[in-house]
C-alpha positions as CSV (number, residue, x, y, z in Angstrom):
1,X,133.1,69.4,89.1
2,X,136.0,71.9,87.9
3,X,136.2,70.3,84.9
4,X,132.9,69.9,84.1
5,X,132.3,73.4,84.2
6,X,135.1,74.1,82.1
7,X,133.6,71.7,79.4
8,X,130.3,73.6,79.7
9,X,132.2,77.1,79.6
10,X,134.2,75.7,76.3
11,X,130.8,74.6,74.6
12,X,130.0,78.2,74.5
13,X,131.7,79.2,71.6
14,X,130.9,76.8,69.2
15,X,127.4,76.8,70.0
16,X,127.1,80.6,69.4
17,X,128.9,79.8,66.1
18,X,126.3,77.4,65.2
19,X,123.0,79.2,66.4
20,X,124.5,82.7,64.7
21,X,125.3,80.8,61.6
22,X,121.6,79.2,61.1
23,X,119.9,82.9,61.7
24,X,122.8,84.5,59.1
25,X,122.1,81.9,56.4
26,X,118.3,82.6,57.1
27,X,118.5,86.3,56.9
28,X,119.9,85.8,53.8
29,X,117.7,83.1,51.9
30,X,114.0,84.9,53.2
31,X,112.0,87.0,50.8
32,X,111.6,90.7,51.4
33,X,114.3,91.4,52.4
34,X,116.0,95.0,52.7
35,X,117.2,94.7,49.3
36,X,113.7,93.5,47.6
37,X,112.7,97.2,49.5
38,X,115.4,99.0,48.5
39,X,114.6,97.6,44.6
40,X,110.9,98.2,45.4
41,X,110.7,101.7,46.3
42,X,113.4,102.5,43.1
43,X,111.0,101.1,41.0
44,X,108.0,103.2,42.1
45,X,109.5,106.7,42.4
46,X,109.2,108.9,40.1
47,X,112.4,109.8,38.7
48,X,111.5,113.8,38.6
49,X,109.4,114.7,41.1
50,X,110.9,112.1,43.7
51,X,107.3,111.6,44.8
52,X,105.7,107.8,44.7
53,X,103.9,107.0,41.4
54,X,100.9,105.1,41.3
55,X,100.8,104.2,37.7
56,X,103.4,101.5,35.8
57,X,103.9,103.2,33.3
58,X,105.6,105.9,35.4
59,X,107.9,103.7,37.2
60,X,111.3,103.3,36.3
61,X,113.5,100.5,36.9
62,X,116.8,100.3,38.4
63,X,120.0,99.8,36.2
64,X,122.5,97.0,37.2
65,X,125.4,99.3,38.9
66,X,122.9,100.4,41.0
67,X,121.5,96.9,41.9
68,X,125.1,95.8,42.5
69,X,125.9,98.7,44.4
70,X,122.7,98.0,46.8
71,X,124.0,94.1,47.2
72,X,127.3,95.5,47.9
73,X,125.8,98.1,50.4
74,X,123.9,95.2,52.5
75,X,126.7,92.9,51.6
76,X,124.5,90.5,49.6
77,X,127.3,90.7,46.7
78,X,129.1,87.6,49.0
79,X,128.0,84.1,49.2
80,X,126.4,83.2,52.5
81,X,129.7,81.4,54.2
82,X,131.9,84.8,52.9
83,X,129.6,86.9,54.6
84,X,129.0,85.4,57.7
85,X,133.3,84.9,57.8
86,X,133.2,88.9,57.5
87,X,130.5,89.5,60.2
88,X,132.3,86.8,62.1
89,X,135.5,88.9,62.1
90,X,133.7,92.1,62.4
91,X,132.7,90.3,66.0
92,X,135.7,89.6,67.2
93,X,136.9,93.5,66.7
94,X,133.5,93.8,68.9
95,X,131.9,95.4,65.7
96,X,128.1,94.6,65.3
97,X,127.9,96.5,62.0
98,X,125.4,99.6,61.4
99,X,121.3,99.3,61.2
100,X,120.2,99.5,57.8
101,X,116.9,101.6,60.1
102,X,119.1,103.6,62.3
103,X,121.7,103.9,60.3
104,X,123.8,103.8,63.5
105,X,126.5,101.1,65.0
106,X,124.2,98.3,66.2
107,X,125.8,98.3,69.3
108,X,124.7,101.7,70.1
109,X,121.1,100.7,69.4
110,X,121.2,97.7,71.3
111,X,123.5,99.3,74.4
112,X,120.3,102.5,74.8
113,X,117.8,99.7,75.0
114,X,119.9,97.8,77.8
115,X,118.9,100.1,80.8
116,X,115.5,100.1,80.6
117,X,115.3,96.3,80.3
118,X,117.8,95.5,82.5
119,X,115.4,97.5,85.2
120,X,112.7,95.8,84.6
121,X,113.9,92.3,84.2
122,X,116.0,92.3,87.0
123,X,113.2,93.8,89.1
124,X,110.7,91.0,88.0
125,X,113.4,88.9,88.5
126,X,113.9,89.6,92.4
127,X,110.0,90.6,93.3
128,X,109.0,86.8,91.5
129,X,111.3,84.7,93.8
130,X,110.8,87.1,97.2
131,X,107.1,86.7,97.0
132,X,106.6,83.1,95.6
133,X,108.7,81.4,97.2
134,X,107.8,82.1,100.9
135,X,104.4,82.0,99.3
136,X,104.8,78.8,98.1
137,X,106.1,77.7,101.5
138,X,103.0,78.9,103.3
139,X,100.5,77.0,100.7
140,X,102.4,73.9,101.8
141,X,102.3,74.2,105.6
142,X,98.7,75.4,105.1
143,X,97.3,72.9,102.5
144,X,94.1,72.8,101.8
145,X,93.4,75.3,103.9
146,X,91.5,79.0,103.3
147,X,94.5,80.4,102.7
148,X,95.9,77.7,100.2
149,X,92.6,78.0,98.5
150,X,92.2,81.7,97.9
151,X,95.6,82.2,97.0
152,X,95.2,79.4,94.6
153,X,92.3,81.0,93.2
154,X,93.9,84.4,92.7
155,X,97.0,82.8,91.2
156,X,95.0,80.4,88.2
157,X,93.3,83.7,87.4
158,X,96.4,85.7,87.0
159,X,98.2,82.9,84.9
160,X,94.9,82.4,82.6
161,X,94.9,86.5,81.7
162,X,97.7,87.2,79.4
163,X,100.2,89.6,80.4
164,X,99.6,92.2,77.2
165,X,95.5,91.9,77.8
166,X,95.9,93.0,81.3
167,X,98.3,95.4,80.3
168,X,95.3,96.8,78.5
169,X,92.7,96.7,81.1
170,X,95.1,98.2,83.4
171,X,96.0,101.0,81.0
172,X,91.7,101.3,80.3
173,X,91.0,101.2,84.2
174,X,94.0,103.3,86.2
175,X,95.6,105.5,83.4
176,X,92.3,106.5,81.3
177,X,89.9,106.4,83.2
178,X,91.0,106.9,86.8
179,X,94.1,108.5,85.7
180,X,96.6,107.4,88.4
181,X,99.2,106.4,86.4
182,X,100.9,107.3,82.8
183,X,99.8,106.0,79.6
184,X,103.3,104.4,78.8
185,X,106.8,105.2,79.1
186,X,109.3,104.9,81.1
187,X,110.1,108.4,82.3
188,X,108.4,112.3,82.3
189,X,109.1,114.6,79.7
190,X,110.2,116.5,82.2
191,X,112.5,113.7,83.6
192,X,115.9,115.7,83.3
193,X,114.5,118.9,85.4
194,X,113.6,116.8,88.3
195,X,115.6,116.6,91.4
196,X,117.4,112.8,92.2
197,X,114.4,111.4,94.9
198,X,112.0,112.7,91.7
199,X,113.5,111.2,89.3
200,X,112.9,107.5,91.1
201,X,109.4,107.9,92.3
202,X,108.6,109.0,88.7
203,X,110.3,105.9,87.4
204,X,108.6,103.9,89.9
205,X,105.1,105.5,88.9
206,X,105.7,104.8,85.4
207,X,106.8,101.2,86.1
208,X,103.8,100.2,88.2
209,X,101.1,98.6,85.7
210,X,103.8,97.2,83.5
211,X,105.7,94.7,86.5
212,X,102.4,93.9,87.3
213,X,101.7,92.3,83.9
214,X,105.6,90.9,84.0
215,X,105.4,89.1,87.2
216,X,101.6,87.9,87.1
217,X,102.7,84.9,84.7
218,X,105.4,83.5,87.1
219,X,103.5,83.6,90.3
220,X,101.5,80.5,88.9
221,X,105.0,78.4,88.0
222,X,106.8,79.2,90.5
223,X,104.4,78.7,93.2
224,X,102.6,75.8,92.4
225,X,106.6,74.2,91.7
226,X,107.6,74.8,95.0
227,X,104.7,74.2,97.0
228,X,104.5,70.7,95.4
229,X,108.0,69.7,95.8
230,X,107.8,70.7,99.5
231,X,104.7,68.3,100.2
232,X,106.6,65.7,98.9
233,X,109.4,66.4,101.0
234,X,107.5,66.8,104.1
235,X,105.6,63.4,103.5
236,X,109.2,62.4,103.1
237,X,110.6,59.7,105.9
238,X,113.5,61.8,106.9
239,X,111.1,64.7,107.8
240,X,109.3,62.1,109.8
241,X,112.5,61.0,111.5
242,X,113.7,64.7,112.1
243,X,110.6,65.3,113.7
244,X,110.7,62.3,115.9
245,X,114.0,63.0,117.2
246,X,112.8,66.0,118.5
247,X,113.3,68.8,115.7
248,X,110.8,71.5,115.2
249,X,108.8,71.5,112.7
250,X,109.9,74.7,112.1
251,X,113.1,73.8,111.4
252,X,112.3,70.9,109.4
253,X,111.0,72.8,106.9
254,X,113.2,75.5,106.1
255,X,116.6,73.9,107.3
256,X,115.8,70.0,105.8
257,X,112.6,70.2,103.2
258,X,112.9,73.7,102.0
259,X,116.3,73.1,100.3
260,X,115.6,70.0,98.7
261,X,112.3,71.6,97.5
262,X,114.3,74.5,95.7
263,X,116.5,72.4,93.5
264,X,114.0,72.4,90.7
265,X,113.8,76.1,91.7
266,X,117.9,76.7,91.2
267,X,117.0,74.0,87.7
268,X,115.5,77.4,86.1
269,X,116.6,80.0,87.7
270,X,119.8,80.4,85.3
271,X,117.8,80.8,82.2
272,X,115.6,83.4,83.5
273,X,119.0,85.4,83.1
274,X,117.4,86.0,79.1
275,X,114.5,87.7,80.8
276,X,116.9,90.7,82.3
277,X,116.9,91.9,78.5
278,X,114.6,90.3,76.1
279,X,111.4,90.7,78.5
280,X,108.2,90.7,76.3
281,X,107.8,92.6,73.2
282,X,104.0,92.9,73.8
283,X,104.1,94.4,77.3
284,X,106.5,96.9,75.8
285,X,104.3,97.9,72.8
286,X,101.4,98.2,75.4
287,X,103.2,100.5,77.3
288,X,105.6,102.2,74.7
289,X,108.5,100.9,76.4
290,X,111.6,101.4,74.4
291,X,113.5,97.8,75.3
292,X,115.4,95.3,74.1
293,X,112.5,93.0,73.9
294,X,110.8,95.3,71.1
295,X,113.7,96.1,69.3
296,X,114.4,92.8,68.3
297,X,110.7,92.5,67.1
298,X,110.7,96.1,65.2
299,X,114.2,94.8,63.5
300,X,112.7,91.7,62.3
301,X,109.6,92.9,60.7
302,X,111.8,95.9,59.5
303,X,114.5,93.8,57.8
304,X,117.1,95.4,60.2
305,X,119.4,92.3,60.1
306,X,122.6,94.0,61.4
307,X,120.2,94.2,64.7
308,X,118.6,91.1,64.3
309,X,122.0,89.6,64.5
310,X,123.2,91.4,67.7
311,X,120.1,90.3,69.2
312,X,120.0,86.7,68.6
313,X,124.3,86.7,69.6
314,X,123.4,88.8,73.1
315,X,120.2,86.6,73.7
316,X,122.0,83.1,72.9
317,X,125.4,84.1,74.8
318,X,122.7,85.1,77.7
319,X,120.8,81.6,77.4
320,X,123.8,79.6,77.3
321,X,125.6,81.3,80.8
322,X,121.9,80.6,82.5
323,X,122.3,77.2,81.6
324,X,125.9,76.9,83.2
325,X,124.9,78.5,86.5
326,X,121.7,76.5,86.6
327,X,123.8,73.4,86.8
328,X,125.9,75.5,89.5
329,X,123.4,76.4,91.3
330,X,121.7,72.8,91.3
331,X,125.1,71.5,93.1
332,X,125.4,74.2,95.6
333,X,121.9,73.5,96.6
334,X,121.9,69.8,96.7
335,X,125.5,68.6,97.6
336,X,124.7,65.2,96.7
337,X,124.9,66.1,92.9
338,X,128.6,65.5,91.9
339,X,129.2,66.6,88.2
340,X,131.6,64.3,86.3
């Protein structure tokens, strides 16, 4: 098992070479990018008055040192392989470059971002598994009972209703109209004057209506995953048997059933790691949360490809340790899985 593990751990690097290498040769063969703008907007200002000109005949076009100074400037002057061979080395000085929109290192931009999506993702993270799982347990002892039914009910409904719509109507409802909670954010303007205890419960009240939208989509999947693997398990002939021999059936749920149930539980649990920063863009922009999530989205449409390229290397490096410690913890759950 060592050594598979040390294959998966060795896989890493060349993978990221690949992925990063695909999205650099992209950035640099779509239209629009921050050169095309940069040309653009040269060729509408008016040379005197520095104000934007709506007529042609008042544009003016840019002379070739300055084109070849703007290539050099986003290091379009280099063929594609060149390039990504200087980023490449830039990476392993753990230099990200500088945002053509921030004009700051990327790592800066992207290292702001981390806290507030690292909060959020990691809290989603932990309230999804501590309520669906002994929920999912319950649906199965009680099946096809009230209880199985109503919950079954309220979960389909949350799962059809897309996170950023009920951001909305819980923005429309409880921050406009009832006025319980901000209209976005993550913290008070007043954050910084606050005592410590303040500074949490303000946090907290900000943070409300958003983890509501992030955890209503994973109640349905994980749920519905567990509880079904767990009726299989307890029509199972060794629960039978364990019960027969005179084990509770109690115990034979959480000590023999439940822990075969959760292995395709641990099979997914590793790549929910990407959730701790990229969370969704949409829930952010509902509730004007600064995160990692809607950077990468803002440096897309913005042509920021410095960013775009620390955010796909972060987000792939991310994706690719989930996977190994899925596989980890698929053989510390079920010890008849022997990796070879």
């Amino acid at each position: 098992m060592r050594d598979y593990f040390l294959k998966r751990l060795a896989l890493i690097p060349p993978t990221l070479l690949g992925v990063t290498l695909i999205v650099f040769a992209i950035t640099r063969l779509v239209p629009g990018g921050p050169l095309e703008r940069a040309i653009m907007e040269a060729q509408v200002m008016d040379a005197g008055t520095g104000s934007f000109s709506s007529s042609a005949g008042q544009t003016m076009a840019i002379s070739e040192d300055q084109l070849e100074q703007l290539k050099a400037y986003y290091g379009f002057d280099k063929p594609v392989l060149e390039s990504y061979v200087i980023w490449l080395g830039k990476i392993f000085r753990a230099d990200l470059g500088t945002s053509y929109r921030y004009n700051e290192p990327v790592w800066d931009v992207i290292k702001s971002r981390f806290p507030v999506s690292i909060y959020y993702g990691l809290v989603t993270l932990v309230l999804t598994y501590a309520v669906c799982i002994p929920l999912g347990v319950l649906k199965a002892v009680r099946h096809r009972t009230t209880i199985d039914t109503a919950s079954s009910i309220l979960i389909f409904i949350g799962y059809a209703v897309p996170g950023y719509a009920l951001g909305s109507l819980l923005l429309l409802f409880f921050s406009v109209r009832l006025d319980w909670f901000p209209m976005g954010g993550f913290m008070s303007f007043n954050y910084d004057s606050l005592s410590p205890s303040e500074q949490w419960l303000d946090i907290i009240h900000h943070s409300i209506l958003p983890l509501i939208c992030y955890i209503i989509g994973s109640f349905a999947l994980v749920t519905m995953l567990l509880k079904n693997h767990l009726l299989e398990n307890l029509a199972a002939d060794y629960i039978r048997t364990a019960i027969a021999k005179g084990v509770s059936f109690r115990n034979a749920v959480l000590k023999h059933a439940l822990r075969n149930s959760m292995i395709p539980i641990a099979t997914t649990f590793g790549q929910n790691i990407t959730l701790l920063v990229g969370g969704s863009f949409l829930i952010e922009s509902i509730f004007d949360i600064d995160g990692f999530g809607l950077l990468g989205l803002t440096s897309i449409l913005d042509r920021d490809y410095p960013v775009v390229m620390g955010v796909v290397l972060l987000s792939s490096l991310l994706l690719l340790i989930g996977n190994v410690l899925s596989d980890l913890l698929v053989a510390l759950v079920d010890p008849r899985i022997r990796f070879q």
